[in-house]
C-alpha positions, 0 to 999 in steps of 0.5 A: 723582944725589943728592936733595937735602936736606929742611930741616926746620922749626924749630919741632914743626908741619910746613911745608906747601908753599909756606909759610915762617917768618920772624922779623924786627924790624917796621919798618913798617905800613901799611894799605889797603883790600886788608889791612895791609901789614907791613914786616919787617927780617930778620936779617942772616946776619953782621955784614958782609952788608946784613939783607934786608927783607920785606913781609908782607900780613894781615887782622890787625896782625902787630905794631907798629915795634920789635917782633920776630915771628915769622910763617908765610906763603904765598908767592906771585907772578907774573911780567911781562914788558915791554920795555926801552929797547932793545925787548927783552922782559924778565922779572921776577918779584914774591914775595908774602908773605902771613901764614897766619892 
């Protein structure tokens, strides 16, 4: 069975694990008392594909609406179970973003 393919950093620092870049345009920023919450829009992979949105969790302002950046995070989540109208159990997991500072 064949490995499977190491990506390799854009940039010269190396990734830890659990960590991603991600470059996107803000378009949205909210705060609360748990931190400031950034809301970013990705690129879109070609001109026929929806771009994808992210939210990003940090102490600091990331960037203001309009901006682009560029930004490491830890990814995280968690899954949680409940049950649907039926009453079969179901599965769902959330992915957190939050910026490495």
């Amino acid at each position: 069975m064949n490995a499977p393919a190491q990506v390799q950093p854009l940039d010269s620092q190396k990734l830890a694990m659990n960590h991603a870049m991600i470059r996107g345009r803000v378009i949205e920023v909210k705060r609360s008392d748990s931190g400031i919450f950034t809301a970013i829009m990705l690129p879109a992979p070609d001109s026929y594909t929806q771009p994808q949105a992210v939210e990003v969790r940090s102490r600091a302002l990331l960037g203001k609406p309009q901006e682009d950046v560029t930004v490491r995070v830890l990814l995280g989540g968690y899954r949680r179970s409940y049950q649907d109208k039926h009453g079969d159990k179901v599965f769902a997991t959330n992915i957190t973003l939050t910026a490495v500072e």
